[in-house]
N, C-alpha and C positions, 0 to 999 in steps of 0.2 A: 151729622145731618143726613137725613133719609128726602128722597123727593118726595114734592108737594106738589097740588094744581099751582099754587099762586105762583114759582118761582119756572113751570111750564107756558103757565098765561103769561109772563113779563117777555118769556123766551119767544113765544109765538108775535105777540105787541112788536119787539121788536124787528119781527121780517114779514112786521101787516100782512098777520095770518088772522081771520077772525072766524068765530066760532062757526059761522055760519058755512063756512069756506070749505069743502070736502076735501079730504086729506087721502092717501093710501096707508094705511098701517102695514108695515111689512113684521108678521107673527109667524115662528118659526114655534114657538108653546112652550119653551124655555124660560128661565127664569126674569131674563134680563125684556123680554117682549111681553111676556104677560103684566109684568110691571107695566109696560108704557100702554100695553090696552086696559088696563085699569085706572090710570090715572088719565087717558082720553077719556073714557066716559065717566068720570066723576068732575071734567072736567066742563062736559059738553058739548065738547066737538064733535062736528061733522063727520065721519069716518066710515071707511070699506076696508075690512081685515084682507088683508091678501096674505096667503099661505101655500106656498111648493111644496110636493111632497117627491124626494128625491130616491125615495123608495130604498135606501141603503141601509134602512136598519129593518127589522122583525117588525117595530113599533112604529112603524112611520105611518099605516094607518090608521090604529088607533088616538095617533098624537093627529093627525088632521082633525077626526072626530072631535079630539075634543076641545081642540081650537074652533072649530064651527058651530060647536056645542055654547062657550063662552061667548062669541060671537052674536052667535044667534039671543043671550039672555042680557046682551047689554043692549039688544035694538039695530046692531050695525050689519049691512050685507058680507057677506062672505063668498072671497073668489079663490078658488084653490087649482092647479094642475100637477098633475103626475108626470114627471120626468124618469127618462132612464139616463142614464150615465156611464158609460162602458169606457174604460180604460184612461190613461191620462195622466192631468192632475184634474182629479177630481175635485180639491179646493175651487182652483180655478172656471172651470167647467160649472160648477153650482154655485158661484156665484156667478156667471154670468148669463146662466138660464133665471135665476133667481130675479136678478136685475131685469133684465127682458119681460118677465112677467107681468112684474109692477110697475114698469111703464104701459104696457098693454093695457093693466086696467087704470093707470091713470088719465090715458087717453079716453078708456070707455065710460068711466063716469065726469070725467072733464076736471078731474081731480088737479088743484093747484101743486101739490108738494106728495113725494114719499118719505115718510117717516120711517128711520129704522131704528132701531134701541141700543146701538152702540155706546157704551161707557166708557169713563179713563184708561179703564186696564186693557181694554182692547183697543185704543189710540196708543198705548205703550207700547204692547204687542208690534202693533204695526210700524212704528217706530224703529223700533229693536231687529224686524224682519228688512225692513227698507234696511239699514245698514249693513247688515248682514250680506244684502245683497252688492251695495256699494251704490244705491239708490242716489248718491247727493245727497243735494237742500230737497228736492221733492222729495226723498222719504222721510226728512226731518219734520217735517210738515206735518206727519202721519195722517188722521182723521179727518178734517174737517166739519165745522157743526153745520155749515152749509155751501151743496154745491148747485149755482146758478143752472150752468149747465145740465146737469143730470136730474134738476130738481130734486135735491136732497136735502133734506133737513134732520138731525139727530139732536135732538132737543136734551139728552142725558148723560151729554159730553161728560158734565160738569159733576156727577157721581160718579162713584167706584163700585165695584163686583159687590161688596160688602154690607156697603149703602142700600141696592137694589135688596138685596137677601133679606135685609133688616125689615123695609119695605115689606116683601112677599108675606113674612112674618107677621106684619105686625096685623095686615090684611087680610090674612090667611088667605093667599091666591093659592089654586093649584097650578102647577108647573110641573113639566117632565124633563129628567135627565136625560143631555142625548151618550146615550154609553159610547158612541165615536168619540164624545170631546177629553176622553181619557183614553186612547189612541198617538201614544207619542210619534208613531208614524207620520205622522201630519206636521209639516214645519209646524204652523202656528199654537196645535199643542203642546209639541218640545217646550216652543219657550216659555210658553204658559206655565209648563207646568214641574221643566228640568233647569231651565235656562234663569229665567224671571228671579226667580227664589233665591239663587244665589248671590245673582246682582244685587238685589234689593239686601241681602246680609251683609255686603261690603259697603253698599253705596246705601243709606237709608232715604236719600234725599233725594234718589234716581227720576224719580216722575218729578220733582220740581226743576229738576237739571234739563232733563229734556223738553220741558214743557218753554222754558225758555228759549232753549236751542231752537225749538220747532216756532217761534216768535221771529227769533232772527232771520230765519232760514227765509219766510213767509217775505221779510221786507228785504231782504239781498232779492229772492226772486224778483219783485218788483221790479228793482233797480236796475235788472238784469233784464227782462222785460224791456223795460224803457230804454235803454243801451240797444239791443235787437232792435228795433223800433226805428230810430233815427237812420238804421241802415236799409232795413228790408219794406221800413213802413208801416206802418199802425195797420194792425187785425190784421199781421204777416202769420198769424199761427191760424185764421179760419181759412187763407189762401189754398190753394192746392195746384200755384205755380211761380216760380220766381225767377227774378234775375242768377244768373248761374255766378257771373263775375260779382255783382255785391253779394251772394251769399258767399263764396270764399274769401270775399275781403274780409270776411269775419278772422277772429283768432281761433286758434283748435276750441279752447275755453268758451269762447259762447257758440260756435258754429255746435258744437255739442247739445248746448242747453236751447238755441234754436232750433232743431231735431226734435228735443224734449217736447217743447211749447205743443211745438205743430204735431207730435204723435198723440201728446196726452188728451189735445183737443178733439184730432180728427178719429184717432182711433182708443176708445177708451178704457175698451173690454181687454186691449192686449200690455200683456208687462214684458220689460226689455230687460236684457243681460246688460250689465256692464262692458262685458266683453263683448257684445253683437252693436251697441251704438257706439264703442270705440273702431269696431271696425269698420258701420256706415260713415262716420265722420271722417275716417283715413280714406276709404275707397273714392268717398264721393268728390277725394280732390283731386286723382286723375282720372274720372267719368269719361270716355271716349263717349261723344255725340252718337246717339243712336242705340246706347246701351243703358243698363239698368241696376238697380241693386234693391235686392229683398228685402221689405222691412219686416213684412209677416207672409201668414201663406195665402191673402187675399190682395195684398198690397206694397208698390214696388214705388221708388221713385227714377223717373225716366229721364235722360238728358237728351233735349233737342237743341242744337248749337248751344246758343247762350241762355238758352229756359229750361229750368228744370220744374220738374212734374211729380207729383202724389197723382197714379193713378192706379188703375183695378188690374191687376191679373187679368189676361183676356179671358180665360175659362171660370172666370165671377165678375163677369159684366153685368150675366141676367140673376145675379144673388139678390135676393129681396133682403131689405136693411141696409144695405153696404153705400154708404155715398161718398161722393168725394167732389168737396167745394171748390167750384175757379177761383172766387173771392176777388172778383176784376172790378179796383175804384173805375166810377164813370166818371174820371178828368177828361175822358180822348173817346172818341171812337173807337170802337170795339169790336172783334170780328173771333163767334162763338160758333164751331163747328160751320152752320152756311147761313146762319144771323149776322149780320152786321148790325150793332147797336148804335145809334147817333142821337146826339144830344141835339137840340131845336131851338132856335128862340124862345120865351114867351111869348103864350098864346099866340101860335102856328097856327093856319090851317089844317095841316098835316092831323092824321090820327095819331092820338099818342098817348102812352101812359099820362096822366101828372103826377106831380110830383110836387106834394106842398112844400117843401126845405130843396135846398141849393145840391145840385150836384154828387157833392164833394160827400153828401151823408147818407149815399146809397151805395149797394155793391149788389155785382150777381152772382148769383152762386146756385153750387145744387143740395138740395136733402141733406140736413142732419137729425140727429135725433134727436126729440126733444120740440124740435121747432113749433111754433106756433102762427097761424096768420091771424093778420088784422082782415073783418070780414065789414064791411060797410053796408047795412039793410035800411029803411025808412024807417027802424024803430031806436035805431041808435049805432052806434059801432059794436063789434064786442070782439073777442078772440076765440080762436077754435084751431084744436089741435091741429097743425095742417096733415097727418096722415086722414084726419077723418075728412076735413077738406076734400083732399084729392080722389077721395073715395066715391063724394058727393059729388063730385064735377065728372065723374066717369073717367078716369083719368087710368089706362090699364094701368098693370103690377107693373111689366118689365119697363114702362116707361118712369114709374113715379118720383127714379131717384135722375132722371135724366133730365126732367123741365127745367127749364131756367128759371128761377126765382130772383125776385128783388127785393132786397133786405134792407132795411134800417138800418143801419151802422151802431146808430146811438143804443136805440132800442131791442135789435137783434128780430125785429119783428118782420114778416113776411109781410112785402106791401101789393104784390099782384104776381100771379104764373106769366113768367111772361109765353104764351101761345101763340098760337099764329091769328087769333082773333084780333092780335094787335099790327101783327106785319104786312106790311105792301111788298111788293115787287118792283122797284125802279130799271128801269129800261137801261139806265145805262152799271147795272153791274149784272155779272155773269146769269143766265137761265136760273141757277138752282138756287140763288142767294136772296133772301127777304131783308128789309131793312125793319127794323122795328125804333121806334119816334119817341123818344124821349121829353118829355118838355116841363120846363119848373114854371109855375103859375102861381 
């Protein structure tokens, strides 16, 4: 079986993506991405090629070229940037300049979904690396064909390296080799390319074995999930404060995989040791009040008596990108740095947000990425990226990840900034403190 538009169209059908719908292509000019910009435009989707140039090889200009080249002759715009890359893991670092990218232009053309051209062998890969590492069920999991969150979609899960070639073949795309990917220096070359081959001579049936594994893994998390849940509270992983005493009423086994939840959500770009979250989940159970422990070099979580905290490094307060959600349900009264938030009767007096749905289905929180607001005009509602939002409201840099937002629960949707356009002053709480009026109508 080589891919086709029809069995990409059913793929798209099913996560109501339609033609019309502008997409991001993420094309590095490889074999596996030329494939999927060939089969977008015979398929006739909407699309903006995004292409990084990380400048590590001899060829990395010419390969931009001629990705903007192909680009340019199927009708689609073309967004490209040059990075540098000094020292590290380079892996790591290029993909996560990579990522950054195509969210950029996702936001700048209001693009619904990034598509990247991941296949089987590289959801194996990664598979084989996550355990390697000692990743858990999260790295059983490998690939995903779609992530809510990051808006991702990889439509060519469902073929192999092989498949795509045959494809390129039969098309005659041109493609270029990147000579790094025969670089066994690279973890995920090794396995590709020393590791992989031997497995698959012992085990023939390796990718059906894991693919199951990675099935299971998918619904224990669930379950595992829902178990956290009844303790810390639903949407305890978009939070960024918690009860200290029910977070150690956990067992080591999920206070661990609680950690997970809330790193993999809050912080996306960063990957943990086995060994560094066996040591956050041992430390964090004699936290002395007033002290902290590192989870990266941007973000620490902090214990104040019986509340513990995900917050920012003070020397990456003023970092642009970096947010960190309260995630506070409005059951109670609420009191946000010198906001105090309070809920109101119906149809108060009072100035106030509304609020169509009950309470219980809102939360506040600050910036994540990704997010979206609900915008309400006299020609209809519609949604927009909130970075472009707050851009538009004049909203400076160093504040944008500090406004309070009110979110959807259900939806994940941005329902108003909350600003001080909304807050009073009552007489009887301190000088510096506003009240800001909640009310369900």
């Amino acid at each position: 079986m080589i891919p086709d538009t029809s069995q990409i169209s059913e793929f798209f059908k099913k996560h109501a993506l339609g033609k019309e719908t502008p997409v991001i292509l993420a094309i590095s000019g490889g074999v596996d991405s030329m494939v999927l910009l060939d089969l977008m435009a015979h398929l006739g989707q909407s699309c903006i090629v995004g292409h990084i140039n990380h400048g590590l090889r001899t060829s990395a200009d010419s390969d931009e070229k001629s990705v903007r080249n192909v680009a340019t002759r199927y009708g689609f715009p073309f967004e490209s940037k040059r990075v540098h890359i000094q020292g590290g893991n380079i892996e790591q670092q290029g993909r996560q300049y990579r990522y950054d990218f195509l969210d950029e232009i996702r936001e700048k053309y209001h693009a619904a979904w990034i598509i990247t051209a991941h296949h089987s062998d590289d959801h194996l890969e990664s598979q084989l690396l996550h355990l390697e590492r000692g990743s858990g069920l999260f790295g059983l999991m490998g690939i995903q064909e779609h992530d809510e969150h990051r808006r991702l979609l990889r439509p060519l899960l469902i073929y192999s390296k092989p498949q795509l070639l045959a494809y390129a073949r039969a098309h005659h795309l041109t493609y270029h080799e990147d000579s790094t990917n025969q670089d066994t220096h690279f973890a995920r070359n090794n396995m590709r390319l020393e590791i992989i081959p031997k497995l698959l001579r012992a085990l023939p049936d390796l990718k059906e074995i894991l693919a199951y594994q990675g099935q299971c893994a998918t619904h224990t998390l669930r379950k595992i999930h829902s178990t956290i849940s009844t303790t810390l509270g639903d949407h305890f992983e978009i939070q960024s404060s918690w009860n200290y005493t029910l977070l150690l009423s956990l067992s080591p086994y999920f206070l661990r995989y609680a950690l997970l939840f809330i790193m993999r959500r809050q912080l996306p770009h960063h990957t943990y040791t086995r060994a560094h979250l066996h040591e956050v989940s041992t430390k964090i159970r004699t936290l002395p009040s007033g002290k902290s422990l590192t989870l990266n070099a941007t973000h620490i979580l902090l214990r104040d008596f019986d509340t513990i905290s995900l917050t920012i490094k003070k020397e990456h307060t003023s970092q642009k990108n970096v947010s960190y959600p309260l995630g506070l349900l409005l059951s109670q009264d609420l009191t946000l740095d010198n906001l105090i938030i309070s809920m109101l009767p119906p149809r108060t007096a009072h100035t106030a947000v509304p609020l169509p749905k009950s309470p219980e289905h809102y939360m506040v929180t600050y910036r994540l990425p990704g997010m979206r607001i609900l915008v309400h005009s006299p020609k209809g509602n519609f949604h927009q990226p909130l970075k472009k939002y707050l851009i538009q409201q004049q909203i400076p840099v160093d504040k944008r990840n500090t406004v309070p937002l009110l979110v959807d629960t259900e939806t994940q949707d941005v329902i108003a900034l909350l600003t001080k356009q909304y807050y009073t002053a009552p007489t009887d709480t301190p000088k510096h403190a506003y009240h800001l009026y909640l009310s369900h109508f």
